[in-house]
C-alpha positions in Angstrom: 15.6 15.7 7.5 13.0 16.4 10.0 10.0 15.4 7.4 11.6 12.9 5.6 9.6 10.2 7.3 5.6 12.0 6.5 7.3 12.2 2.5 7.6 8.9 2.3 4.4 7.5 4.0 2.2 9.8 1.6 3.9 8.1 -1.6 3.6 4.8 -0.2 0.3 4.8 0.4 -0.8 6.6 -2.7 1.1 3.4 -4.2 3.6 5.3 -6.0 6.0 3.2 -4.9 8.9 4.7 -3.2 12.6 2.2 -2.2 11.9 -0.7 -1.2 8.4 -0.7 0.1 6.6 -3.4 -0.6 3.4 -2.3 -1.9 -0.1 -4.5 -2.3 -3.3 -2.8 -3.6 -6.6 -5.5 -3.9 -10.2 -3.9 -4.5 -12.4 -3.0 -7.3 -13.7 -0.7 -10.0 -17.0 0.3 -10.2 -18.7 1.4 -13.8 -19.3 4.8 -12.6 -15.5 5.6 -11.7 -15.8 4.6 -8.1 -13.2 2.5 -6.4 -12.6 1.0 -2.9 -9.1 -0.4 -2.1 -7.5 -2.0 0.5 -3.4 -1.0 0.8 -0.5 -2.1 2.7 2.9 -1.6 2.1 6.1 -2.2 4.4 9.1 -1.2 4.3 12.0 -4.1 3.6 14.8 -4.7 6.3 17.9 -2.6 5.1 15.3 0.3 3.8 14.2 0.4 7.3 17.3 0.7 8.8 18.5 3.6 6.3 15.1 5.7 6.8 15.3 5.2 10.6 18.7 6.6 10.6 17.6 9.7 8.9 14.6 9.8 11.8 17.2 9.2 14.8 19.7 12.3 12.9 16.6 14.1 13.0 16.2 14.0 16.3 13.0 11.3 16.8 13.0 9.0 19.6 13.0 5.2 19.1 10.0 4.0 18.2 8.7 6.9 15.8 6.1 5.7 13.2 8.5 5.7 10.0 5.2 5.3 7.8 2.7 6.9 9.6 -1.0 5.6 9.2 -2.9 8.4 10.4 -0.9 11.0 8.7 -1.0 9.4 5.3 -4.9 9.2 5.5 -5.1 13.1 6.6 -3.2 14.4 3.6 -5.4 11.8 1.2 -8.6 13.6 2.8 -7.6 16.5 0.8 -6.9 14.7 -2.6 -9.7 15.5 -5.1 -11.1 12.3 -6.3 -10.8 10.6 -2.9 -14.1 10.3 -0.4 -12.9 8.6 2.3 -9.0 7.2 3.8 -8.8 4.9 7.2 -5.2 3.6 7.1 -3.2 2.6 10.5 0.4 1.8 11.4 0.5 -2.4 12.0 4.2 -1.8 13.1 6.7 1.3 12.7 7.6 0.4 9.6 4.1 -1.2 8.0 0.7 0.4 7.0 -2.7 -1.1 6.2 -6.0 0.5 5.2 -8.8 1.5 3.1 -9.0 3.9 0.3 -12.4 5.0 -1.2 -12.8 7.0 -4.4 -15.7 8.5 -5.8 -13.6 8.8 -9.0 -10.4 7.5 -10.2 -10.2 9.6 -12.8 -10.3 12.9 -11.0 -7.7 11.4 -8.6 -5.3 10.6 -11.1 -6.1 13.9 -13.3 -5.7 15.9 -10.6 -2.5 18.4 -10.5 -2.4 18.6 -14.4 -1.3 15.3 -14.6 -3.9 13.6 -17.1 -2.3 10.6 -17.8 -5.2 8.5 -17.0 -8.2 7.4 -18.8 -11.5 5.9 -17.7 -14.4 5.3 -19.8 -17.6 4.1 -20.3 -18.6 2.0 -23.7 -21.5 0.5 -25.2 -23.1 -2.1 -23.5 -22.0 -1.5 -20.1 -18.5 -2.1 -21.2 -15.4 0.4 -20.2 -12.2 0.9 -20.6 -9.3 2.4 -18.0 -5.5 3.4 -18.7 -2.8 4.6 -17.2 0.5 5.9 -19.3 3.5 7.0 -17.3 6.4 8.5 -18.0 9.1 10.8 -16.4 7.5 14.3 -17.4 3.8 12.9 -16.0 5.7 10.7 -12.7 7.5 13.7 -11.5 4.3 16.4 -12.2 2.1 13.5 -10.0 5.1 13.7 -7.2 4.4 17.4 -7.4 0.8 17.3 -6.8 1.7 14.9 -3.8 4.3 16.5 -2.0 6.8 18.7 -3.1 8.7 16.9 0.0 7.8 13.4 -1.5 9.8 14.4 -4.9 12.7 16.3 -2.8 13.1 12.6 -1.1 13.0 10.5 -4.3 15.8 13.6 -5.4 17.9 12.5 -2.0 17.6 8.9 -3.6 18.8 10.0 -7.0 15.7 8.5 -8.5 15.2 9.7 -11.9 11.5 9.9 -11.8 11.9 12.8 -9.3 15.4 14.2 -11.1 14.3 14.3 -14.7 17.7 12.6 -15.4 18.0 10.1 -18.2 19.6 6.9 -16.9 19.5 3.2 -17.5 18.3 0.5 -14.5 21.5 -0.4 -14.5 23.1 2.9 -14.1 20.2 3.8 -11.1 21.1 0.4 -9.3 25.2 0.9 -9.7 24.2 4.9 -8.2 22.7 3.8 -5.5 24.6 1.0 -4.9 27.5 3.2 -4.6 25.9 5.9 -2.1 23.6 3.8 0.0 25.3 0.6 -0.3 24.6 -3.2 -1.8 21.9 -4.0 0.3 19.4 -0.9 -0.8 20.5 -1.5 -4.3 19.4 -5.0 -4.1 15.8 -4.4 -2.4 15.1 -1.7 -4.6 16.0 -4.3 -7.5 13.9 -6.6 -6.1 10.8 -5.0 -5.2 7.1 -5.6 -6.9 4.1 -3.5 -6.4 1.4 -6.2 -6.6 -1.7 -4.9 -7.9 -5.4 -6.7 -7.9 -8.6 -5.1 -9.0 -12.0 -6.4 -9.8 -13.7 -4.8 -12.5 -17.4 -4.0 -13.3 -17.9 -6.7 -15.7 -16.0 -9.6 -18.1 -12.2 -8.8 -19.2 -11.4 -8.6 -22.8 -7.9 -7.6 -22.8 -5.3 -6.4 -20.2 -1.9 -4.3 -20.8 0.9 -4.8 -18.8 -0.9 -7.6 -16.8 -3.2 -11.0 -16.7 -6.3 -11.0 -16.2 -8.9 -13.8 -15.1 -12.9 -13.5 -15.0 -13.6 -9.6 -14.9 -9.9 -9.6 -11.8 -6.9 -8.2 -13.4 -3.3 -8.4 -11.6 0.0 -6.7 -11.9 3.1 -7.1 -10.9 5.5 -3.7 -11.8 9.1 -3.9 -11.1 10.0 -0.4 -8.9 13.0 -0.3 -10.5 10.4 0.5 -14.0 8.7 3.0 -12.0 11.6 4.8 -10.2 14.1 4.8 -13.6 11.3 5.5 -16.3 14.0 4.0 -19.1 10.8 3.6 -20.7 7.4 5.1 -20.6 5.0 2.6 -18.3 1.6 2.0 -20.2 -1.4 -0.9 -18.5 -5.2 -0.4 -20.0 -7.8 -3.6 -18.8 -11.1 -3.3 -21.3 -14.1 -4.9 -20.1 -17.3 -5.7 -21.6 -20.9 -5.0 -19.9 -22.8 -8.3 -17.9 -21.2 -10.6 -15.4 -18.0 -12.5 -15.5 -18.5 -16.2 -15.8 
C-alpha cells in the first residue's frame, strides 16, 4: 500500500483520469507538434477520504501529500515527448502546473501505444486524433507505471483489468466494495479539456469547437469502463481564426 499514493498522482497528472479526480487541461497546440498545458486536478471529498486511509494503513503521517506535485513532475521529466514539467501540491489532495511538449505525438506513441495521430496538411492545416480502447488504455498504463495500472486493478477498473463489463456493472462493483459515495463521484466525474489550435477549426470529434479552441468534456466512467472504444480528432485549416 506503501506507493499507492505516487500511482495515482502520476495518472492524474498525465490526465488519464484516475476515481474521482477532477481533472482540467487548458493550453495549446502548436503546428510543429509542440504543446504547453496548464493541469490541475483534485481529488473529490469521499475519494479523498478512501486514498488517505490507504496512506494512514500505510503508515504516513497526517498531512502526507496524497497527489504529490513534485513527484509527478520528476517521473514526467523522463517521458519521451515531454521538455519540461513544474507542477506543485495547492493542498494535500490538489495539484496545479505546467506541462511542455516538444511533441505530442512522441508522448502519446511512446511505450508501443500508437493510438495517436498528429499531422500536418496542405496549407498549414493539420489534423490530431486520439482512439482509445482497452488493449491501447491498459498498454499506456504500462508505460506509466506498472504501479498506476496495479491501483486502477485495486479499483476493479476495467481499463487496467482487461475485463469486459458495462458502466452499469463497474458502478454496481464498486458501489458494492467501496461504497455509494465512491460509486457516485466516479459517476459523476468530467475531465474538462481546452486546447487552442494552430489555426481555424473545421471539424471536432467527441467535442465543440469555437474559433481555432476546441473543448471536451469525457465522462470517467467512458475512460475507466472502455464499453466502447473512445475516438476525438479536431482538423484545422492553415491562417488565423476569425
Amino acid at each position: 500500500m506503501a506507493r499507492i499514493p505516487a500511482a495515482f498522482s502520476i495518472l492524474a497528472a498525465l490526465a488519464l483520469p484516475l476515481a474521482s479526480c477532477a481533472t482540467q487541461i487548458g493550453g495549446s497546440l502548436r503546428a510543429d507538434g509542440s504543446a504547453d498545458l496548464a493541469v490541475a486536478a483534485a481529488l473529490q471529498p469521499t475519494m479523498s477520504a478512501l486514498i488517505m486511509g490507504f496512506a494512514a494503513a500505510a503508515g504516513m503521517p497526517p498531512g502526507t501529500a496524497i497527489l504529490d506535485g513534485p513527484a509527478i513532475a520528476l517521473s514526467m521529466a523522463g517521458s519521451p515527448g515531454i521538455s519540461s514539467a513544474s507542477l506543485r501540491n495547492a493542498s494535500p489532495t490538489s495539484i496545479e502546473g505546467h506541462i511542455q511538449s516538444s511533441h505530442v505525438g512522441e508522448f502519446l506513441a511512446a511505450g508501443g501505444t500508437d493510438f495517436a495521430v498528429f499531422e500536418g496538411m496542405p496549407g498549414g492545416g493539420g489534423r490530431f486524433a486520439v482512439s482509445l480502447d482497452r488493449e491501447s488504455g491498459r498498454a499506456l498504463l504500462e508505460m506509466i507505471s506498472p504501479d498506476v495500472a496495479g491501483y486502477l486493478a485495486a479499483l476493479m477498473a476495467p481499463v487496467a483489468t482487461g475485463e469486459v463489463m458495462t458502466r452499469a456493472e463497474y458502478l454496481f462493483l464498486v458501489g458494492s466494495v467501496y461504497g455509494a459515495g465512491i460509486a457516485a463521484e466516479i459517476s459523476a466525474a468530467q475531465i474538462r479539456v481546452s486546447v487552442g489550435f494552430p489555426g481555424p477549426i473545421q471539424s471536432v470529434a467527441g467535442g465543440s469547437f469555437s474559433g481555432s479552441r476546441a473543448d471536451f468534456s469525457i465522462p470517467l466512467l467512458d475512460v475507466l469502463v472502455m464499453e466502447s472504444p473512445l475516438r476525438y480528432e479536431v482538423i484545422w485549416r492553415g491562417g488565423s481564426a476569425e
